[in-house]
C-alpha positions as CSV (number, residue, x, y, z in Angstrom):
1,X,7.9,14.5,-25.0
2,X,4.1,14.4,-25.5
3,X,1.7,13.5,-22.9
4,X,-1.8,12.0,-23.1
5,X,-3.8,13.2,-20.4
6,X,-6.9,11.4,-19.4
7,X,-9.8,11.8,-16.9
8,X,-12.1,8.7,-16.4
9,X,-15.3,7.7,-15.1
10,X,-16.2,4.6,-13.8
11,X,-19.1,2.3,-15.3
12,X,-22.3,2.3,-12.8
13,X,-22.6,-0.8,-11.5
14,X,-19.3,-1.1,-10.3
15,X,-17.4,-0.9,-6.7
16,X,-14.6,1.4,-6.0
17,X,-12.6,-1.8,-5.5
18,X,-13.9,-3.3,-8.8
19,X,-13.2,-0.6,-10.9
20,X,-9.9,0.0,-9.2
21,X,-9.1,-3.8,-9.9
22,X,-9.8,-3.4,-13.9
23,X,-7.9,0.0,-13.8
24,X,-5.0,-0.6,-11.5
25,X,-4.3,-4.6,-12.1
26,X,-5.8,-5.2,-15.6
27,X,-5.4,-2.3,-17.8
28,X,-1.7,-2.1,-17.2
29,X,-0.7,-5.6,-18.9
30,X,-2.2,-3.7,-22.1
31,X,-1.5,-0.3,-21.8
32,X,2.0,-1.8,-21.6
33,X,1.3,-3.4,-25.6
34,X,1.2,-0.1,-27.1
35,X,3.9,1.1,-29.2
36,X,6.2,3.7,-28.4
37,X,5.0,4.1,-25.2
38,X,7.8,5.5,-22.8
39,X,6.0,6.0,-18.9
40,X,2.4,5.5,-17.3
41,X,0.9,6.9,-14.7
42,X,-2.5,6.2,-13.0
43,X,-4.2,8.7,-10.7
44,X,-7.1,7.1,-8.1
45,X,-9.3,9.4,-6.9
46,X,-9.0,9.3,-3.2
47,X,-12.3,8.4,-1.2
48,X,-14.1,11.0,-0.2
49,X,-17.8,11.7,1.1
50,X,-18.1,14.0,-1.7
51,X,-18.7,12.1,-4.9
52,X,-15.8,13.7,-7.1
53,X,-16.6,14.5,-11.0
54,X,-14.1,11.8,-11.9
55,X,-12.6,8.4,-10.5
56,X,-9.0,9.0,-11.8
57,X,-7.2,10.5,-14.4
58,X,-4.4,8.6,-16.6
59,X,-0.9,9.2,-18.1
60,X,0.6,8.3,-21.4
61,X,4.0,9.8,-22.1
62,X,5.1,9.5,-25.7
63,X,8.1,10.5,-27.9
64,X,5.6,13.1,-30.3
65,X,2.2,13.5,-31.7
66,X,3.2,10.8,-34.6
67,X,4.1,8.3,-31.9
68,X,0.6,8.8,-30.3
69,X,-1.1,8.6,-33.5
70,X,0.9,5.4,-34.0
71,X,0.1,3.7,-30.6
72,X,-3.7,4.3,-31.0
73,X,-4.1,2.8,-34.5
74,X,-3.1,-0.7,-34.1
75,X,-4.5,-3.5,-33.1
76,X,-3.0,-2.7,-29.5
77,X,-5.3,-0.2,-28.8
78,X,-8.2,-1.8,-30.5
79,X,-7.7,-4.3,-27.1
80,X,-7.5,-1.5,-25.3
81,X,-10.6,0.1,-25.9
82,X,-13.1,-2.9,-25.6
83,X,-11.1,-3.5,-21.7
84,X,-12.2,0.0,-21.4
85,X,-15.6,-0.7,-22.2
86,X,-16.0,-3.3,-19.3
87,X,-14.8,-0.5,-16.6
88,X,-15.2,3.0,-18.2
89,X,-18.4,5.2,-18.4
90,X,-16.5,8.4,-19.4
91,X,-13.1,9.4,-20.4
92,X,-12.2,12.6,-21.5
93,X,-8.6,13.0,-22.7
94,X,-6.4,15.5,-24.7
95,X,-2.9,15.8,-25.1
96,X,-0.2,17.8,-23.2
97,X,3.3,19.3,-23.1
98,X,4.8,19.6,-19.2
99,X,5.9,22.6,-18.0
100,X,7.8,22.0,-14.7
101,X,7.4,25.3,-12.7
102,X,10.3,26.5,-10.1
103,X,8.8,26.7,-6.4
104,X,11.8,28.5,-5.1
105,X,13.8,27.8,-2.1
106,X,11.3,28.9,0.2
107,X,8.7,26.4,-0.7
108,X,11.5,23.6,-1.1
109,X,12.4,24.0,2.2
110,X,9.3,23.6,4.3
């Protein structure tokens, strides 16, 4: 499993509650269109008085590197991209391999 891993900011202009609407409601009817996409997550950045260096931060899991490579050069993601243009400033991204790390018992059981 590959993962795309993706930090966003939001367009100036835009309320938390606007931005979050695009992102949370919106997006996910077309991030669902993309080919051999197999999980999604989205990551809010919770309010906080400090002004954070990004609104959120996306996931894409995919089979491989090919599959990505696939989903992002049809006309899926071409519908993709111009929704992000309405909401996005910003997105950094790269992709990832998940390493699940064992806590131990001790952490577990607190």
């Amino acid at each position: 499993m590959i993962k795309v891993v993706a930090v966003l900011k939001a367009r100036e202009g835009l309320s938390r509650d606007e931005f979050l609407y695009k992102w949370n409601v919106e997006h996910p009817v077309l991030v669902r269109r993309l080919p051999g996409l197999r999980r999604y997550r989205q990551n809010p950045a919770v309010e906080h008085h400090k002004e954070w260096p990004f609104n959120g931060m996306a996931e894409l899991w995919f089979d491989s590197v090919a599959d990505v490579k696939t989903a992002y050069a049809g006309e899926e993601a071409r519908e993709l991209f111009e929704h992000e243009y309405e909401f996005l400033a910003d997105m950094q991204w790269f992709l990832a391999d998940e390493v699940e790390v064992d806590l131990g018992e001790e952490v577990q059981a607190s």
